[in-house]
Backbone as CSV, one residue per row, in Angstrom:
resi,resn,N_x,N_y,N_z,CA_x,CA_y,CA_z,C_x,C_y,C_z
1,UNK,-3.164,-4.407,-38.367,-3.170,-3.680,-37.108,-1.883,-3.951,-36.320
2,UNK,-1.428,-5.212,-36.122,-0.628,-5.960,-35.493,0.877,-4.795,-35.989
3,UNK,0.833,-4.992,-37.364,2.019,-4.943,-38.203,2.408,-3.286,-37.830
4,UNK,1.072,-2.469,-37.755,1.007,-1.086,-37.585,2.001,-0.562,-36.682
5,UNK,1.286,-1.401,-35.123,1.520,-1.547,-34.265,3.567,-1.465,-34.000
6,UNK,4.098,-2.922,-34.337,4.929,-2.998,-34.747,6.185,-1.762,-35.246
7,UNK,5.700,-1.540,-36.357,6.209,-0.404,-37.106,6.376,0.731,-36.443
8,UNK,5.148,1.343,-35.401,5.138,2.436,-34.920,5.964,2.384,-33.511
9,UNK,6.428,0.981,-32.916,7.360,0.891,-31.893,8.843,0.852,-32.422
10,UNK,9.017,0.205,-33.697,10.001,0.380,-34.094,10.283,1.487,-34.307
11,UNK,10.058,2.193,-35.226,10.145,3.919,-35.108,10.414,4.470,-34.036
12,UNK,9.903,4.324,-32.771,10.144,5.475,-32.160,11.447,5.371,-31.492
13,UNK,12.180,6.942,-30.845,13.263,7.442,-31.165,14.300,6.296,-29.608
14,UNK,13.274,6.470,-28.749,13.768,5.049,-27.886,13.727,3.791,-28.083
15,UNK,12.913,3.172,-28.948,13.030,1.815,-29.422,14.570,1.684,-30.056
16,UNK,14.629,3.162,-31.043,15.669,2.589,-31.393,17.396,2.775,-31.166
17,UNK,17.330,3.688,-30.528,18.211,3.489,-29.254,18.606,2.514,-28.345
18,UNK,17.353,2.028,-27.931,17.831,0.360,-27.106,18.222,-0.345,-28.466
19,UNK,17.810,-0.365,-29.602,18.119,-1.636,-30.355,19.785,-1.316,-31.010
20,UNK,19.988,0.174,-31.047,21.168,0.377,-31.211,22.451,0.196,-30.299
21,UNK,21.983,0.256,-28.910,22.775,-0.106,-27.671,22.687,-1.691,-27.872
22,UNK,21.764,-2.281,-27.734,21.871,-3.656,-27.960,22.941,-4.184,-29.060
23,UNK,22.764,-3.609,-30.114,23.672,-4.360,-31.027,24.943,-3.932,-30.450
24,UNK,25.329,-2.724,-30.158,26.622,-2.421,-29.215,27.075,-3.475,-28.245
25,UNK,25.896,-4.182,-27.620,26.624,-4.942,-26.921,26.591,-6.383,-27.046
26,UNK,26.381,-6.397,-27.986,26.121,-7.945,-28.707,27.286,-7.758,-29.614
27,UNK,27.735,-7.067,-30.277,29.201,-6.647,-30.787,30.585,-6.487,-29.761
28,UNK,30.024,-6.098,-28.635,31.505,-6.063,-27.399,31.270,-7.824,-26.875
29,UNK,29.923,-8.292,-26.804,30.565,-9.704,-26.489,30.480,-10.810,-27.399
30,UNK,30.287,-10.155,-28.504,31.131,-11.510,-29.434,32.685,-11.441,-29.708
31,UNK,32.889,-10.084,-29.598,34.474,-9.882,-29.155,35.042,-10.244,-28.191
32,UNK,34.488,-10.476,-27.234,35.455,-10.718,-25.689,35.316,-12.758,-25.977
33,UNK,34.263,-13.529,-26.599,33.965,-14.682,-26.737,35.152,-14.591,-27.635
34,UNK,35.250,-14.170,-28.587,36.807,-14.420,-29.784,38.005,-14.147,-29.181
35,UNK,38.123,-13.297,-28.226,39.266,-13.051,-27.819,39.399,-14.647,-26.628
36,UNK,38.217,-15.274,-26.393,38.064,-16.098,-24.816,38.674,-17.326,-26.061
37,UNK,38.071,-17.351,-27.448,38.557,-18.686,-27.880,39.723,-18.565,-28.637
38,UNK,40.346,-17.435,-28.554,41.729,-17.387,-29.137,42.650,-17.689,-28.067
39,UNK,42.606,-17.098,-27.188,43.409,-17.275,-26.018,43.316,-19.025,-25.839
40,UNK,42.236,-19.772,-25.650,42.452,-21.025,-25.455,43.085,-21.729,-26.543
41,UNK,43.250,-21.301,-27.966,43.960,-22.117,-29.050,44.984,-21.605,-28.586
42,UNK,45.485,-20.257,-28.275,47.140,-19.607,-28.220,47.371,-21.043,-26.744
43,UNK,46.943,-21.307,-26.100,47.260,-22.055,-24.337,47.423,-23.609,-25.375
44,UNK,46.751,-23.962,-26.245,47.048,-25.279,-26.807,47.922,-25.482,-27.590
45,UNK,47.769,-24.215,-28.322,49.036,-23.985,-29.229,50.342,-24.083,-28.291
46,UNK,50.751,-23.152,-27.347,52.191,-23.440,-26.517,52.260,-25.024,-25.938
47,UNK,51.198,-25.605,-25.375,50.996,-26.809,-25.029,51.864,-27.941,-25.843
48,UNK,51.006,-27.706,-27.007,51.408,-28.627,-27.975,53.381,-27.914,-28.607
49,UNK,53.444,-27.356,-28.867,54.680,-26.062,-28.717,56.250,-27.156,-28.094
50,UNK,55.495,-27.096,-26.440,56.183,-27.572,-25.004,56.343,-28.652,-25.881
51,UNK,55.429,-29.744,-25.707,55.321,-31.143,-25.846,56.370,-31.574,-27.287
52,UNK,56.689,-30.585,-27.871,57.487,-30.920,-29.632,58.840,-30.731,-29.262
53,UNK,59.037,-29.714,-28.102,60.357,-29.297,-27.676,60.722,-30.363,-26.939
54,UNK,60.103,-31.006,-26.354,60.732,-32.189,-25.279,60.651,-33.302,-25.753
55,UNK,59.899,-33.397,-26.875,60.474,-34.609,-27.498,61.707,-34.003,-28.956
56,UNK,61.649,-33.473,-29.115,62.871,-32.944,-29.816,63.848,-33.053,-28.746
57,UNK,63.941,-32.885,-27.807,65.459,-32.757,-26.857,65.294,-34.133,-26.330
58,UNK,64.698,-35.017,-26.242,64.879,-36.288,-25.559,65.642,-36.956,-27.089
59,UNK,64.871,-36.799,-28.626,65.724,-37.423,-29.772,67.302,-36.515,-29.910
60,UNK,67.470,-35.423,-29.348,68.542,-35.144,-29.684,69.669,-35.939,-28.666
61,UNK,69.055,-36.040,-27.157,70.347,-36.621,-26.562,70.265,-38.152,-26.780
62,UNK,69.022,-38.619,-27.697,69.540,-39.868,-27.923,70.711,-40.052,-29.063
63,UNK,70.339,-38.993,-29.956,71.593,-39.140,-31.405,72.978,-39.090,-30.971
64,UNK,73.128,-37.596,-29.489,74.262,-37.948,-29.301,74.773,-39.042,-28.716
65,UNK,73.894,-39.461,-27.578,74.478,-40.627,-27.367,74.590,-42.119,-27.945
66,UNK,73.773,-42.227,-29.302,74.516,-43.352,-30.486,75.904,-42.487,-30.983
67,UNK,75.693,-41.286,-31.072,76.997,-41.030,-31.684,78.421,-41.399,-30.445
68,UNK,78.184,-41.181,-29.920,79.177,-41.628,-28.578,79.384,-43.307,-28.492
69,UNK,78.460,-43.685,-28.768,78.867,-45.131,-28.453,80.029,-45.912,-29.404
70,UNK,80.463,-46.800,-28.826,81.312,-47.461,-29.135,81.423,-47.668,-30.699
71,UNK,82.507,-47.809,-31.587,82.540,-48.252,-32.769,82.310,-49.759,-32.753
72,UNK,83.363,-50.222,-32.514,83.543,-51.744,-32.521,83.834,-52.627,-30.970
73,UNK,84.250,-53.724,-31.297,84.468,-54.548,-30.110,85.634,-53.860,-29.140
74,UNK,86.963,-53.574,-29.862,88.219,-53.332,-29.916,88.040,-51.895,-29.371
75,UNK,87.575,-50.830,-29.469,86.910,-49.997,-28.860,86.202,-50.106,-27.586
76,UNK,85.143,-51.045,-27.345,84.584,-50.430,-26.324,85.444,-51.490,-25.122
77,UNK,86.308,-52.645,-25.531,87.235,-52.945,-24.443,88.190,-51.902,-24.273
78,UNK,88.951,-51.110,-25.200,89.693,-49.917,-24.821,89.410,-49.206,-24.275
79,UNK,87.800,-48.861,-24.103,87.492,-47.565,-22.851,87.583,-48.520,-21.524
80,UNK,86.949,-49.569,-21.474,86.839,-50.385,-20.552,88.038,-50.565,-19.848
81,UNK,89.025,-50.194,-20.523,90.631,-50.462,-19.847,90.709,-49.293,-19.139
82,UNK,90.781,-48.204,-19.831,90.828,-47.141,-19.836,90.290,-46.363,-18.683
83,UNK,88.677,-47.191,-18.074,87.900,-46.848,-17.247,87.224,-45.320,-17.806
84,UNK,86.979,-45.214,-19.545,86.274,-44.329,-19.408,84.597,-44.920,-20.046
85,UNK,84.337,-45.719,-19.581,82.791,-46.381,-20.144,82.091,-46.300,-18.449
């Protein structure tokens, strides 16, 4: 009886209309949720992005400045004369 029941609501031409609108919108917001958790990996992604660039530019002005430094003893008293240290 139950099952009859059932069957004969499913069938009809408005049941299934709402169930077809429903899935419509159970399909627009699992899309807007994918688009909500892409956007937060793309915001971590640049995050993390930032954070590689600034330590990349803090190791680069350290290389140059070992490369700048003094060779030897005899050197870095010559800038010292020089007044360029």
């Amino acid at each position: 009886m139950i099952g009859g029941l059932l069957t004969g609501i499913a069938t009809s031409p408005w049941m299934r209309a709402a169930l077809r609108y429903g899935a419509i919108a159970l399909a627009v917001l699992l899309f807007l949720l994918s688009l909500q958790r892409s956007g937060e990996r793309a915001g971590r992604l640049a995050e993390r992005l930032e954070t590689k660039e600034k330590a990349n530019d803090v190791q680069r002005q350290m290389l140059e400045a070992a490369a700048r430094r003094p060779r030897d003893r005899n050197e870095l008293a010559q800038r010292l004369r020089d007044g360029r240290f």
